[in-house]
N, C-alpha and C positions, 0 to 999 in steps of 0.2 A: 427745489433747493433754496431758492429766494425765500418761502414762506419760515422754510428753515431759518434761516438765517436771521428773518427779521424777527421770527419769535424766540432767537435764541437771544438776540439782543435784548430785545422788550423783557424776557423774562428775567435777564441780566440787570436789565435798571431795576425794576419791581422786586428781584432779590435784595439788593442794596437797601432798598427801601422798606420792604417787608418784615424782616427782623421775625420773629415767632408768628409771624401772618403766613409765610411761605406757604406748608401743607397748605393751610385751606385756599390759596390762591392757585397751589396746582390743582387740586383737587375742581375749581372751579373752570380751568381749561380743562380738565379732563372731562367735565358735564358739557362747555362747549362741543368739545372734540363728538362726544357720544348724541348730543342732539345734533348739531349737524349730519350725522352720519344718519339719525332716524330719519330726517328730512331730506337727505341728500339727492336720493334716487329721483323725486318727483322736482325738485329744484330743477336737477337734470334736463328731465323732460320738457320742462315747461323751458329752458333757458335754449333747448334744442330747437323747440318749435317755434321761440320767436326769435331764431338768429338763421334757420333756414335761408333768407333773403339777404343776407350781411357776403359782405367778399371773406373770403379764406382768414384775411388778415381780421378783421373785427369780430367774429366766430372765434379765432384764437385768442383774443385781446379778452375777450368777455367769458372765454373758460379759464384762461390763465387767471384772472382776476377771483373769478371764486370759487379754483384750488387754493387760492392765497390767504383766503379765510384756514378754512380747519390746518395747512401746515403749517400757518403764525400759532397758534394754539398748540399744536404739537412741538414744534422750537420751542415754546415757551416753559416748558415740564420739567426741564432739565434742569437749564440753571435751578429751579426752584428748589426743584429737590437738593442738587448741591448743594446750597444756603441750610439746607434743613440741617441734613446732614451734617454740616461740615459745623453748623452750632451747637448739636450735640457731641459729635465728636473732638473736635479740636485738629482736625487733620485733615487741611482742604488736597492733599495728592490724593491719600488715600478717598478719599468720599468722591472726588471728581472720577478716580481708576476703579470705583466698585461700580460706580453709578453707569459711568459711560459703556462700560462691558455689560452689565446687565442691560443698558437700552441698548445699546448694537446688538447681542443675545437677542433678545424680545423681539425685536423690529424684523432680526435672519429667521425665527423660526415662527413669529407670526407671519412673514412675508410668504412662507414658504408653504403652512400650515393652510393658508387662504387659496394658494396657487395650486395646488397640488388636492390636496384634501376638500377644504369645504367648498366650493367653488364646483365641484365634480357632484357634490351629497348631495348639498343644498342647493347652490344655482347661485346666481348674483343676488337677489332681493333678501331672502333667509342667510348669507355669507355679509351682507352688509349689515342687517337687523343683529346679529349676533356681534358684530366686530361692536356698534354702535353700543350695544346692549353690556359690554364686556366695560368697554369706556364713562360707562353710566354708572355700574357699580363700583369699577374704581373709584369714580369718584366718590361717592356716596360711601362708601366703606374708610377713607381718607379722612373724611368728615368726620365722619365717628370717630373714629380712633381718636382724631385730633382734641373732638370733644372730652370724649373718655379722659385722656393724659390730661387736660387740664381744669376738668374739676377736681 
C-alpha cells in the first residue's frame, strides 16, 4: 500500500507537470511495471539467497524495499491517466469515477484471474511472464496510439 501511495503521489506531481506528456508517461511505468515483472522472478531468487543469513527483520526490510519499486509504478498510472483524460474531456469527476472503476474492475478480475485460473494452468513463472508481457504491450500500444493522435 506504501508503494501505492507514493506512486499515486509522484504521478500526481508529474500529472501537474505533464500536460499532453501524461499517456506516454503512463505508458512508460507500464514498460517499468512489465520489465520488472520479466526480471522479477530471478531478482527473487538471488535477493532470497543472499538474505538467507539476515535476522527476520532485515529479510523483511530488504523485500519490503523492492516490492516498493514496481507498486510506485503502479500508483503512479492513475493519476496519469486522470490528467489525460480529464484534458480531453473537460470533467475531472467523471474521468476520475470512470477511471477509478475500471482500475478497481481490472485489479478484482485480474487478481482473481491469476489466483484462481492461470496460477493452476501455468504455474508461477508462465502466470508472471504473461502478467509482465500483458503490461509490456500496454504500454507499447499507449505509445502508438499516442503517436498516431499526434501526427
Amino acid at each position: 500500500m506504501l508503494g501505492l501511495g507514493v506512486g499515486s503521489l509522484t504521478g500526481g506531481v508529474l500529472s501537474k507537470r505533464a500536460g499532453d506528456r501524461a499517456l506516454p508517461l503512463f505508458a512508460a511505468f507500464e514498460l517499468g511495471i512489465g520489465l520488472f515483472g520479466f526480471f522479477s522472478l530471478d531478482i527473487f531468487a538471488v535477493v532470497a539467497a543472499t538474505t538467507l543469513d539476515l535476522s527476520r527483520l532485515a529479510t523483511g526490510l530488504v523485500a519490503f524495499l523492492l516490492v516498493l519499486v514496481p507498486t510506485t509504478f503502479m500508483g503512479a498510472t492513475l493519476p496519469l491517466l486522470v490528467e489525460h483524460a480529464t484534458r480531453r474531456s473537460g470533467n475531472v469527476g467523471r474521468s476520475v469515477g470512470v477511471l477509478y472503476f475500471a482500475n478497481t474492475l481490472g485489479a478484482a478480475l485480474g487478481s482473481f484471474a491469476a489466483a484462481a485460473i492461470l496460477l493452476g494452468l501455468l504455474g508461477l513463472e508462465k502466470t508472471t511472464y504473461t502478467a509482465a508481457t500483458l503490461n509490456v504491450l500496454l504500454g507499447c500500444a499507449v505509445l502508438a496510439l499516442h503517436r498516431r493522435a499526434s501526427a
